[in-house]
C-alpha positions, 0 to 999 in steps of 0.5 A, a space after each residue: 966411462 971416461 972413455 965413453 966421454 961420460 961422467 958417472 952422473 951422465 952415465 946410464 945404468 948399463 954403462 955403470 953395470 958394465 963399466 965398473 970391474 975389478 979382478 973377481 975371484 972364486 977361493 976355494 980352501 985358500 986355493 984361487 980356482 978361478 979369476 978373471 981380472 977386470 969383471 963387472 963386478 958392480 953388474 954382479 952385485 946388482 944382480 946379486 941383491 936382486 936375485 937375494 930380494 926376489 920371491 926364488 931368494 933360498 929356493 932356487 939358483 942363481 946364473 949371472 946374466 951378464 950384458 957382456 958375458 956367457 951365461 953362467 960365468 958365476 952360478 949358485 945352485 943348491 944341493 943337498 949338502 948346502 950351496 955351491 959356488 961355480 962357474 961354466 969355465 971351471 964346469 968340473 968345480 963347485 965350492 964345498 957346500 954351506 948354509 943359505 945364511 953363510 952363502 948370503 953373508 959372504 954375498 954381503 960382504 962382497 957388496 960391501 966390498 963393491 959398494 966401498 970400490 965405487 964409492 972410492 971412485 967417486 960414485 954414488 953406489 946407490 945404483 946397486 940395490 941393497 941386497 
């Protein structure tokens, strides 16, 4: 923000969204598949809780689609075993599957996560829905 000459109480959602990251990761059995290191992690949260309070929330997936990004760079889709974790540059690779209710605690720890990095930064994380 600083460098779009905004303070965080200037600044508009989609600066917020964007202008928030740190590295992203995606473990999969204590082995790192895929990082990427400064990812707009506030604009994953936020459309992760609202991807969690819409109507599809447990029937179907979920493509991020990133202001600034492919889409697909994080997906969540369902299988029969469970949900699986992925992403369109590792489009060989999925996370081992689990229940709706662990991929949904997982989801809320990373907000949390999300949420205490912004607050630290001195922002209110209220722009991000609560999931």
């Amino acid at each position: 923000m600083p460098r779009r000459g905004l303070t965080p109480q200037e600044a508009p959602l989609e600066v917020l969204l964007l202008d928030i990251d740190a590295e992203l990761s995606i473990w999969e059995q204590g082995r790192k598949v895929w990082s990427e290191e400064a990812f707009p992690v506030a604009e994953l949260a936020y459309h992760l809780a609202l991807w969690l309070q819409g109507p599809a929330a447990g029937l179907e997936g979920f493509e991020l689609d990133s202001m600034q990004a492919d889409p697909g760079l994080i997906r969540i889709v369902s299988s029969d075993e469970g949900w699986r974790v992925g992403s369109l540059f590792t489009p060989d690779f999925w996370t081992a599957p689990v229940a709706w209710d662990v991929l949904v605690a997982e989801i809320k720890q990373f907000d949390r996560s999300v949420r205490q990095g912004v607050a630290a930064m001195g922002i209110d994380p209220a722009f991000i829905p609560q999931p």
